[in-house]
Backbone atoms as SQL, in Angstrom:
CREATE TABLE atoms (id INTEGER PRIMARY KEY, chain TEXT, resi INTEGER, resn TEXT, atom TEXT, x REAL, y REAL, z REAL);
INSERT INTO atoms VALUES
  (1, 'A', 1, 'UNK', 'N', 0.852, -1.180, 0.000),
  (2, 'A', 1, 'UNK', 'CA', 0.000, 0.000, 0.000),
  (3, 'A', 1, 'UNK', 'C', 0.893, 1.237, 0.000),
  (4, 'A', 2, 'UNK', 'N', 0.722, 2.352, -1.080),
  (5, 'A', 2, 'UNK', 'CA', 1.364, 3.186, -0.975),
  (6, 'A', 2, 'UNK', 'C', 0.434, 4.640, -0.627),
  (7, 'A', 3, 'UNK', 'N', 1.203, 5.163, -0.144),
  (8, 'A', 3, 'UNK', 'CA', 0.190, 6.656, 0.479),
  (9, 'A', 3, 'UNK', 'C', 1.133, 7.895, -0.168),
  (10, 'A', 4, 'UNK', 'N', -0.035, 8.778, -0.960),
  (11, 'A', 4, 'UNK', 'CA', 0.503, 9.919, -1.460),
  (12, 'A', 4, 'UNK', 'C', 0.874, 10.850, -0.443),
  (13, 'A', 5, 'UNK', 'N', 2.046, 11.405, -0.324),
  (14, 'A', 5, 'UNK', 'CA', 2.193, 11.910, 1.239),
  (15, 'A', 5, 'UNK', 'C', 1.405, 13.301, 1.271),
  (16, 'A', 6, 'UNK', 'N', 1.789, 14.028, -0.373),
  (17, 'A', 6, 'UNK', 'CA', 1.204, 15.456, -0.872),
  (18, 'A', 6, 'UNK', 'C', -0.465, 15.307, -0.462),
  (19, 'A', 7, 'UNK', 'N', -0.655, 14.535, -0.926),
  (20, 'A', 7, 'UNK', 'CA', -2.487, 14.551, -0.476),
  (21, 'A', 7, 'UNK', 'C', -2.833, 14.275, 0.698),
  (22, 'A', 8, 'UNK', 'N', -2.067, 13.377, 1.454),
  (23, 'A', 8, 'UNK', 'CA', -2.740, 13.676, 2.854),
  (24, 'A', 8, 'UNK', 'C', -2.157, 14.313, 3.523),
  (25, 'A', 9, 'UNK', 'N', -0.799, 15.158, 3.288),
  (26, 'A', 9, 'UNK', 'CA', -1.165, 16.236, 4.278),
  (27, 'A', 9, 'UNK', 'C', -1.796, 17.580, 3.592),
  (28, 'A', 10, 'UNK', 'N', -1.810, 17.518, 2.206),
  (29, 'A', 10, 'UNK', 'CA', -3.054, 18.484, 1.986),
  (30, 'A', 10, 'UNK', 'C', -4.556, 18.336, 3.074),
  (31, 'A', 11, 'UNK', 'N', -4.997, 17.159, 2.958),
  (32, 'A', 11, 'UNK', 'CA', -5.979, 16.322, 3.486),
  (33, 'A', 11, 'UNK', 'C', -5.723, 16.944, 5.196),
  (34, 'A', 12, 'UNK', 'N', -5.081, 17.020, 5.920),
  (35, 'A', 12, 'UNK', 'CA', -4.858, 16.790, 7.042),
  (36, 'A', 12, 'UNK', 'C', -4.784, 18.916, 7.441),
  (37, 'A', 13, 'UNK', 'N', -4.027, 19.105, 6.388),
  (38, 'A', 13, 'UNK', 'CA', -3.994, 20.859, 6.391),
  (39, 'A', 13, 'UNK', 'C', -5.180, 21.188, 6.813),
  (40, 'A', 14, 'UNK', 'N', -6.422, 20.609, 5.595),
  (41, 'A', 14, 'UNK', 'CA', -7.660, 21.247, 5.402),
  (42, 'A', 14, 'UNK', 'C', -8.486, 20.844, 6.664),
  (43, 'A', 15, 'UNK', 'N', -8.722, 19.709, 6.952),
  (44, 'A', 15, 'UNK', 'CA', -9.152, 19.087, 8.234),
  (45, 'A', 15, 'UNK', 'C', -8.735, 20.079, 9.735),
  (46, 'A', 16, 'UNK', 'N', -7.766, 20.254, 9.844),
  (47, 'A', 16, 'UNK', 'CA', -7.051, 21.151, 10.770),
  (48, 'A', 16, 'UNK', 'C', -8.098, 22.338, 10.861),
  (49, 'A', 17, 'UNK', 'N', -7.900, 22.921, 9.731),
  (50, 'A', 17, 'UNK', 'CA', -7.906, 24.335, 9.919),
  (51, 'A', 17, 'UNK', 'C', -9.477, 24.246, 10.044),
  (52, 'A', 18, 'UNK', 'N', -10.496, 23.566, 9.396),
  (53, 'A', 18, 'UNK', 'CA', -11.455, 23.488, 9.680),
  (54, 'A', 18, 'UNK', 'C', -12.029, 23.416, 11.049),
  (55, 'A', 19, 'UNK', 'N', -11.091, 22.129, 11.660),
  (56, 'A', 19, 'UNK', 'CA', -11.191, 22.341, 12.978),
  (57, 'A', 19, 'UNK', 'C', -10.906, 23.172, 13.956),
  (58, 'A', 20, 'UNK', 'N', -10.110, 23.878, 13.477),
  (59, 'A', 20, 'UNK', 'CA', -9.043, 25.140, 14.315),
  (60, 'A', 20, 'UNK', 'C', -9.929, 26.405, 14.499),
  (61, 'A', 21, 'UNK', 'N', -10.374, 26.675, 13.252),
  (62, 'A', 21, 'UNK', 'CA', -10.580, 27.950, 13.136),
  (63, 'A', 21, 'UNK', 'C', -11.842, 28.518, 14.000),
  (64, 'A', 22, 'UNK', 'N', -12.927, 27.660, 14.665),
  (65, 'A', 22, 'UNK', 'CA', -14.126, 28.218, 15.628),
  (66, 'A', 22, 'UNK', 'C', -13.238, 28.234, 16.868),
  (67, 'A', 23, 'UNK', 'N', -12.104, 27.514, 17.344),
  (68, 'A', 23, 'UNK', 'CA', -11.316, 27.967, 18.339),
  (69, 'A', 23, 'UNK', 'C', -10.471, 29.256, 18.370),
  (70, 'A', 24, 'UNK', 'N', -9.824, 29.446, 16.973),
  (71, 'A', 24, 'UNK', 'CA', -9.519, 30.628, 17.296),
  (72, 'A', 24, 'UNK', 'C', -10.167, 31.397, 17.224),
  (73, 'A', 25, 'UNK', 'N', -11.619, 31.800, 17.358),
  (74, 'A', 25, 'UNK', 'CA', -12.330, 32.679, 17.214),
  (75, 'A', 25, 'UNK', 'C', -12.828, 32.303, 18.604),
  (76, 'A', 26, 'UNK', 'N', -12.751, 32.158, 19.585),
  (77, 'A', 26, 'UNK', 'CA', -13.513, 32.105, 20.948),
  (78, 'A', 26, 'UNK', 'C', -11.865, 32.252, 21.349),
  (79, 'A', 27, 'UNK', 'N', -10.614, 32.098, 21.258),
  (80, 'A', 27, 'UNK', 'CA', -9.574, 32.537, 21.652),
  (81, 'A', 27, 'UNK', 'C', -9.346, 34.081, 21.664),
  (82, 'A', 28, 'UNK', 'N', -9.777, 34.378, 20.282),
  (83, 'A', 28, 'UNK', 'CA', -9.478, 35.874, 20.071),
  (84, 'A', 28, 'UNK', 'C', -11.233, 36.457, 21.381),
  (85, 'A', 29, 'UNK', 'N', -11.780, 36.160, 21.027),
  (86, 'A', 29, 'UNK', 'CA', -13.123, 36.380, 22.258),
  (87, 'A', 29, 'UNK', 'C', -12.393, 36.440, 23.598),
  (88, 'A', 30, 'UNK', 'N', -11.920, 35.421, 24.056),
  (89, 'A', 30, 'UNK', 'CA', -11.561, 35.578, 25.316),
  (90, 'A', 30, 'UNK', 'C', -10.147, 36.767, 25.752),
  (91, 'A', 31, 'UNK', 'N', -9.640, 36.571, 24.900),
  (92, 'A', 31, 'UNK', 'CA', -7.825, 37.651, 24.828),
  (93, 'A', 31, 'UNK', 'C', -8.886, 38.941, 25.017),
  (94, 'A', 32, 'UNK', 'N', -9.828, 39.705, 23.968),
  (95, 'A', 32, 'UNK', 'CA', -10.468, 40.746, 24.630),
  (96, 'A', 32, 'UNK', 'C', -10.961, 40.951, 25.551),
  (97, 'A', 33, 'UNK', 'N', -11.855, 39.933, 26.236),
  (98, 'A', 33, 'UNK', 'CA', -12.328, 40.286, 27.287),
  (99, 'A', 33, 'UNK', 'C', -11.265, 40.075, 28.697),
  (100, 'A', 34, 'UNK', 'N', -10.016, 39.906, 28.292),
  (101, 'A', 34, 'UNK', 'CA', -9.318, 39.818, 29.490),
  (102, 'A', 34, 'UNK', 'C', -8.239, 40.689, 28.935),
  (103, 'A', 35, 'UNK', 'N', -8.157, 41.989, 28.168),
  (104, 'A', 35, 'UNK', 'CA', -7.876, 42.658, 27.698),
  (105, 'A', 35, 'UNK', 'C', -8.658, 43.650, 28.336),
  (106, 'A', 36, 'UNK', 'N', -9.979, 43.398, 28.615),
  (107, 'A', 36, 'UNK', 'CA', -10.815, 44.264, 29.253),
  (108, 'A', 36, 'UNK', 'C', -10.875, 44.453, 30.724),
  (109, 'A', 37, 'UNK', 'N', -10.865, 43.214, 30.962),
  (110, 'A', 37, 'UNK', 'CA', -10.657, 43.125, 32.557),
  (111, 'A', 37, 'UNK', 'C', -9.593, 43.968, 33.255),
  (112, 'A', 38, 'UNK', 'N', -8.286, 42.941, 32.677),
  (113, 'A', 38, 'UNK', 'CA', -6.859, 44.392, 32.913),
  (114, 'A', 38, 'UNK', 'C', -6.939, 45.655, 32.473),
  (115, 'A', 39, 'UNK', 'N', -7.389, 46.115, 31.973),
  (116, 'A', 39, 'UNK', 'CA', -7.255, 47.699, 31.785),
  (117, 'A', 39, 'UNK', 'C', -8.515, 48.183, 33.192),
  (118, 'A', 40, 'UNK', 'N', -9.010, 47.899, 33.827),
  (119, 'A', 40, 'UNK', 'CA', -9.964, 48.199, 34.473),
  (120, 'A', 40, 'UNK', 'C', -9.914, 47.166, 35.771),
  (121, 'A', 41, 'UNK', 'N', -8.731, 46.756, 36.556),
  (122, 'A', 41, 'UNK', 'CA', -9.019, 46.183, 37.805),
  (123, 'A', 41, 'UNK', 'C', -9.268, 46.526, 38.648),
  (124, 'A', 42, 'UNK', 'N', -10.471, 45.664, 39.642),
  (125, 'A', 42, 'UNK', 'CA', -10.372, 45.660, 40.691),
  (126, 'A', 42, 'UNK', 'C', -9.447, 46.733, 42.274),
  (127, 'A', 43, 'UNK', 'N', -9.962, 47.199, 42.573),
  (128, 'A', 43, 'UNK', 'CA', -8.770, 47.978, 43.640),
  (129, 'A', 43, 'UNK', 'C', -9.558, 48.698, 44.794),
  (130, 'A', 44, 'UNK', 'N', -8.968, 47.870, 45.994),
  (131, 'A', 44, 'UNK', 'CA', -9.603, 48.632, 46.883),
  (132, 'A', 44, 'UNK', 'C', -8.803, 49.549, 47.835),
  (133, 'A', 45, 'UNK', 'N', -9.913, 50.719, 47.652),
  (134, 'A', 45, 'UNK', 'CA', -9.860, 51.894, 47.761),
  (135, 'A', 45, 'UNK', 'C', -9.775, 52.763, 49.276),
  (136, 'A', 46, 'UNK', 'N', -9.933, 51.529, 50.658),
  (137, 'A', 46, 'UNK', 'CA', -9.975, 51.770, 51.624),
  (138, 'A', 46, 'UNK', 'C', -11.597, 52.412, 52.351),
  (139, 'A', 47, 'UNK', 'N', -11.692, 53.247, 53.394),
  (140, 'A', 47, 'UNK', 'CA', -12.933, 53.658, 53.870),
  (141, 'A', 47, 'UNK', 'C', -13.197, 55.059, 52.743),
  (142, 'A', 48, 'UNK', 'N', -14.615, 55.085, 52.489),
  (143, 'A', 48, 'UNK', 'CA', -14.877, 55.732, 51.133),
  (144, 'A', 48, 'UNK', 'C', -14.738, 57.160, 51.846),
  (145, 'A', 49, 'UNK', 'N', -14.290, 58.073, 50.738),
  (146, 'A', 49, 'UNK', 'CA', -14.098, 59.426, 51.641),
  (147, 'A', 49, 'UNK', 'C', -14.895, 60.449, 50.050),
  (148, 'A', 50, 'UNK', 'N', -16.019, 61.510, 51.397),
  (149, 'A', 50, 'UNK', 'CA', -16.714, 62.104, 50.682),
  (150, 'A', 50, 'UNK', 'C', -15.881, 62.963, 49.846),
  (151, 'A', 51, 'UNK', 'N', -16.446, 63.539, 48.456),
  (152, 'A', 51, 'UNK', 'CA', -15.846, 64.064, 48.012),
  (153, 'A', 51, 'UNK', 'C', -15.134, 63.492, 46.468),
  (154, 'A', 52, 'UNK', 'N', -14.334, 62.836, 47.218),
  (155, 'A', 52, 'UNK', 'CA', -12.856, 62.453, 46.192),
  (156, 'A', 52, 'UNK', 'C', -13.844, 61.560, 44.682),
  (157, 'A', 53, 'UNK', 'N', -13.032, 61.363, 44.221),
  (158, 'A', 53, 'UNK', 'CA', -13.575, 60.597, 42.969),
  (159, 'A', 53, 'UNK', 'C', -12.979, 59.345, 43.102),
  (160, 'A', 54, 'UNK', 'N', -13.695, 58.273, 42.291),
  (161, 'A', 54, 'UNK', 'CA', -13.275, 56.839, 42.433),
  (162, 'A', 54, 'UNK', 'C', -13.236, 56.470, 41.046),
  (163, 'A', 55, 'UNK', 'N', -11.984, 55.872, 40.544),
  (164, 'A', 55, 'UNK', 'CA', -12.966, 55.060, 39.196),
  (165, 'A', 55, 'UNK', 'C', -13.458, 53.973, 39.141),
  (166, 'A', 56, 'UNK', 'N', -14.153, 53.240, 38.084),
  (167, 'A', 56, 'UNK', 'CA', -14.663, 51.893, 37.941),
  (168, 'A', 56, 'UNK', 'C', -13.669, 50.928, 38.199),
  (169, 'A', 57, 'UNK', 'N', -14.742, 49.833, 38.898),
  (170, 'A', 57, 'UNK', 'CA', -13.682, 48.994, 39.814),
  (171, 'A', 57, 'UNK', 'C', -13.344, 49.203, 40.878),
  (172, 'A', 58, 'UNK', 'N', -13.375, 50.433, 41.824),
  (173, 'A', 58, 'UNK', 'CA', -13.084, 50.410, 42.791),
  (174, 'A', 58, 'UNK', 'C', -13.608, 50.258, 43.631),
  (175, 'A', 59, 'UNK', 'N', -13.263, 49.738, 44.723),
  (176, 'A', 59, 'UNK', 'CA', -13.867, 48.861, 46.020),
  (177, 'A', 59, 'UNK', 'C', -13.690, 49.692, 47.241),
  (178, 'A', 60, 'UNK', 'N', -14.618, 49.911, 47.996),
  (179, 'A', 60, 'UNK', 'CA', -14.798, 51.011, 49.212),
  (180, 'A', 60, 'UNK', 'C', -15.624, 49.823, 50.326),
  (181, 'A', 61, 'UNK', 'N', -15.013, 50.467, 51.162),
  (182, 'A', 61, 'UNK', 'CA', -15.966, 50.098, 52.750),
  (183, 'A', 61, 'UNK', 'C', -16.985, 51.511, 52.802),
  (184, 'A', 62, 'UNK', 'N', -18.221, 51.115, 53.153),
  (185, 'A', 62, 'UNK', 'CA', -18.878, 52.821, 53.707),
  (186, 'A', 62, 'UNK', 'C', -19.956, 51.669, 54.490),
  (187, 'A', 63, 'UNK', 'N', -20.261, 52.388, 55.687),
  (188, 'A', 63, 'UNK', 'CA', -21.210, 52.113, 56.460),
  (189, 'A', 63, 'UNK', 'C', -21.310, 50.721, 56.643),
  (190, 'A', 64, 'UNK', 'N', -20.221, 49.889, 57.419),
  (191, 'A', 64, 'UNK', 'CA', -20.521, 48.609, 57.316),
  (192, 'A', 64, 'UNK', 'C', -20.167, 47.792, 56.445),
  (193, 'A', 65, 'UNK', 'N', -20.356, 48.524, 55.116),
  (194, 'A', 65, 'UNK', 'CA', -20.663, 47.077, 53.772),
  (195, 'A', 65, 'UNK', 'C', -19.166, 47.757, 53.056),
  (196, 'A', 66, 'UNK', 'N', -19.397, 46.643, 51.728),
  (197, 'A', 66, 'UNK', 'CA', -18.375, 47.006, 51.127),
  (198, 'A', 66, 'UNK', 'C', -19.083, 47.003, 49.858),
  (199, 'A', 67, 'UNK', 'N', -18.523, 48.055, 48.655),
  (200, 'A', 67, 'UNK', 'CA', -19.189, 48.427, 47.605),
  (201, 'A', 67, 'UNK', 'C', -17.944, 48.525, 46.464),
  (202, 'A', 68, 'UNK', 'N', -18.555, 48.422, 45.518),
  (203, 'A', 68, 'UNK', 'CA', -17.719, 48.108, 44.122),
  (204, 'A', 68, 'UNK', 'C', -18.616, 49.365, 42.912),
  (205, 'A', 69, 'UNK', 'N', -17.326, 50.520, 42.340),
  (206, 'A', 69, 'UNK', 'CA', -17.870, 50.880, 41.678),
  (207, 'A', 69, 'UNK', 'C', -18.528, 50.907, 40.582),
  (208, 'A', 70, 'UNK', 'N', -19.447, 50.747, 39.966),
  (209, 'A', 70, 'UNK', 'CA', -20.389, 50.747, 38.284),
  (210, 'A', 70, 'UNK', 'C', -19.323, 51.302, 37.562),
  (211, 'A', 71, 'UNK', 'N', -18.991, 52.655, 37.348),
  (212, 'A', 71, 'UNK', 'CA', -18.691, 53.664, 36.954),
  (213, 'A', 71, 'UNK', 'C', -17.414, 54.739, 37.696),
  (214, 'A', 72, 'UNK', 'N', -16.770, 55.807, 37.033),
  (215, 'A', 72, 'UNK', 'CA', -15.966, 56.598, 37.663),
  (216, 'A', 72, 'UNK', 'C', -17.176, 57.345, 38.273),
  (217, 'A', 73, 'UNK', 'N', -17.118, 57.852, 39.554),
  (218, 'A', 73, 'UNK', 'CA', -18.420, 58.602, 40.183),
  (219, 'A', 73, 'UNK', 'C', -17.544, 59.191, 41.476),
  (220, 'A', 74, 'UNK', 'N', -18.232, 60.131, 42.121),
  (221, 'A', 74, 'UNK', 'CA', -18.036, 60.972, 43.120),
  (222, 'A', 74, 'UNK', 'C', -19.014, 60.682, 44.557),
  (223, 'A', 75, 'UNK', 'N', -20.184, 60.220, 43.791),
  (224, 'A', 75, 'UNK', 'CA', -21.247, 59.739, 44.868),
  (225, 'A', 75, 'UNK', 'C', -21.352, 58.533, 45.495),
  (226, 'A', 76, 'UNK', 'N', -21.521, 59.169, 46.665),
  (227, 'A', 76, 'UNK', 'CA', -21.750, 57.984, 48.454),
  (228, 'A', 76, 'UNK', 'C', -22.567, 56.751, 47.875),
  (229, 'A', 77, 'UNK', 'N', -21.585, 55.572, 48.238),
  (230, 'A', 77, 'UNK', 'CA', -22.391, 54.362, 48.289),
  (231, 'A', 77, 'UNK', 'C', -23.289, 54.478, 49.070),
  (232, 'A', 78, 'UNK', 'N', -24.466, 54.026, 48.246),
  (233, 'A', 78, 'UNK', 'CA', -26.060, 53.555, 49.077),
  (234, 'A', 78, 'UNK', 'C', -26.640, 54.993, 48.965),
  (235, 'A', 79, 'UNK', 'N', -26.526, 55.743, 48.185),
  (236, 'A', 79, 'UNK', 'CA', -27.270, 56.894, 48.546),
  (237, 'A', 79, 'UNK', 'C', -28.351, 56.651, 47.200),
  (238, 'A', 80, 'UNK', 'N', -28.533, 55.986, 46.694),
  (239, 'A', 80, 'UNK', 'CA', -29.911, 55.784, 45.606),
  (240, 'A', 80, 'UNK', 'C', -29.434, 55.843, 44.231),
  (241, 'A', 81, 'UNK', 'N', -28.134, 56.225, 43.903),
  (242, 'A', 81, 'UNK', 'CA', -27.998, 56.552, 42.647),
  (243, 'A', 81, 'UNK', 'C', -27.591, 55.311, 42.410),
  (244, 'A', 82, 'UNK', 'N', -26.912, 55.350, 40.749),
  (245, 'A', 82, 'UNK', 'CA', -26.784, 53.610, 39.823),
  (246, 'A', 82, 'UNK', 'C', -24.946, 53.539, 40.014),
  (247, 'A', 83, 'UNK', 'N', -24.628, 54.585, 40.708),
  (248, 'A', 83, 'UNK', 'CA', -23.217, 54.162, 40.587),
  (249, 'A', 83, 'UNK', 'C', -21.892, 53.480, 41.284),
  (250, 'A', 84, 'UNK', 'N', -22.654, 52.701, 42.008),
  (251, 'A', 84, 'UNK', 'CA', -22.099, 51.829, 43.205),
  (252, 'A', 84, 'UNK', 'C', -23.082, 50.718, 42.994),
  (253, 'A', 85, 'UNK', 'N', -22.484, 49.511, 43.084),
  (254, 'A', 85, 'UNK', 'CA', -23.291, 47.857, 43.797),
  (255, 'A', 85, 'UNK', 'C', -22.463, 47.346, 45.466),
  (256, 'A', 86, 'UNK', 'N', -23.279, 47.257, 45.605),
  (257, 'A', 86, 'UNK', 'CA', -23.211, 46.735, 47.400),
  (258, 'A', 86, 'UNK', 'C', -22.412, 45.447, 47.160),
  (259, 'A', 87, 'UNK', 'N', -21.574, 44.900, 47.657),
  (260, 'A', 87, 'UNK', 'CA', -20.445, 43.599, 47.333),
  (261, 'A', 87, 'UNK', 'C', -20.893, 42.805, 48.683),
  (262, 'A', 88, 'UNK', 'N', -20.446, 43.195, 49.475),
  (263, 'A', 88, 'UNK', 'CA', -20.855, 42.539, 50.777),
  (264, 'A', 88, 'UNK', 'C', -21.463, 43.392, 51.833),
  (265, 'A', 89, 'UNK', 'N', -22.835, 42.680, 52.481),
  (266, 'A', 89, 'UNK', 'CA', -24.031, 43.833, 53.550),
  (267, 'A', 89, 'UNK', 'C', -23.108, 43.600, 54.809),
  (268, 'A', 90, 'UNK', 'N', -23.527, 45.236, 55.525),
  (269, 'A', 90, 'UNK', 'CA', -23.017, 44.832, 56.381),
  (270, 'A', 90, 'UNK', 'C', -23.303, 44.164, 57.560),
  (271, 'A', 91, 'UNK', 'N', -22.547, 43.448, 58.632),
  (272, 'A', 91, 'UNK', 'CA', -23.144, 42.330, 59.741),
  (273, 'A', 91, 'UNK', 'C', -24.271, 43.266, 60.447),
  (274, 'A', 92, 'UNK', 'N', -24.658, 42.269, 61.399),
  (275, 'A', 92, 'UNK', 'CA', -25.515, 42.938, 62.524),
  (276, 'A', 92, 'UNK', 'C', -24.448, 43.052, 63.909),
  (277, 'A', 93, 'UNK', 'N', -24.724, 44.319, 64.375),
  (278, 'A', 93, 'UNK', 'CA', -23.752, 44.942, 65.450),
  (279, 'A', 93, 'UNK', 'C', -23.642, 43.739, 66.432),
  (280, 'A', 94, 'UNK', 'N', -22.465, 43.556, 66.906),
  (281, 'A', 94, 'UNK', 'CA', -22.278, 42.307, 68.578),
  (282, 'A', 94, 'UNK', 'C', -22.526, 43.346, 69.215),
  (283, 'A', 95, 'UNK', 'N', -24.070, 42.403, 70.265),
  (284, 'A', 95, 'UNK', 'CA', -24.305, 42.937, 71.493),
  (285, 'A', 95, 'UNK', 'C', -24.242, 41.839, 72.463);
């Protein structure tokens, strides 16, 4: 039995790439979104102090809880607006 070597790895090229190519497309998917992540980490910011500005991503203690910013914002966690989410509530006082 003889095997054309030119045709099967033509054969084997095409097979490949067929297979390859929906991976590299959820590869290149993921490299952005963790492209996204790093440019924008996480960082906490200590006890939130009125005033100052925070950007997105940043993590504050205020009143107990701890809060993670939406957005770059200026405004007090928990005060009603969209630009803070509550991360962790805070306990109930030891009495």
């Amino acid at each position: 039995m003889t095997v054309d070597v030119e045709k099967f790895v033509d054969g084997l090229h095409s097979y490949l790439g067929k297979a390859l190519t929906p991976i590299g497309a959820r590869l290149a998917a993921v490299e952005q979104r963790l492209a996204s992540v790093e440019k924008a980490p996480l960082a906490y910011c200590g006890v939130h102090e009125s005033g100052r500005r925070y950007d997105k991503n940043a993590i504050v203690t205020h009143s107990g809880g701890m809060w993670c910013a939406l957005r770059e914002t200026q405004q007090k966690p928990g005060d009603g607006g969209d630009a803070w989410q509550l991360c962790v509530k805070p306990g109930r006082d030891a009495k």
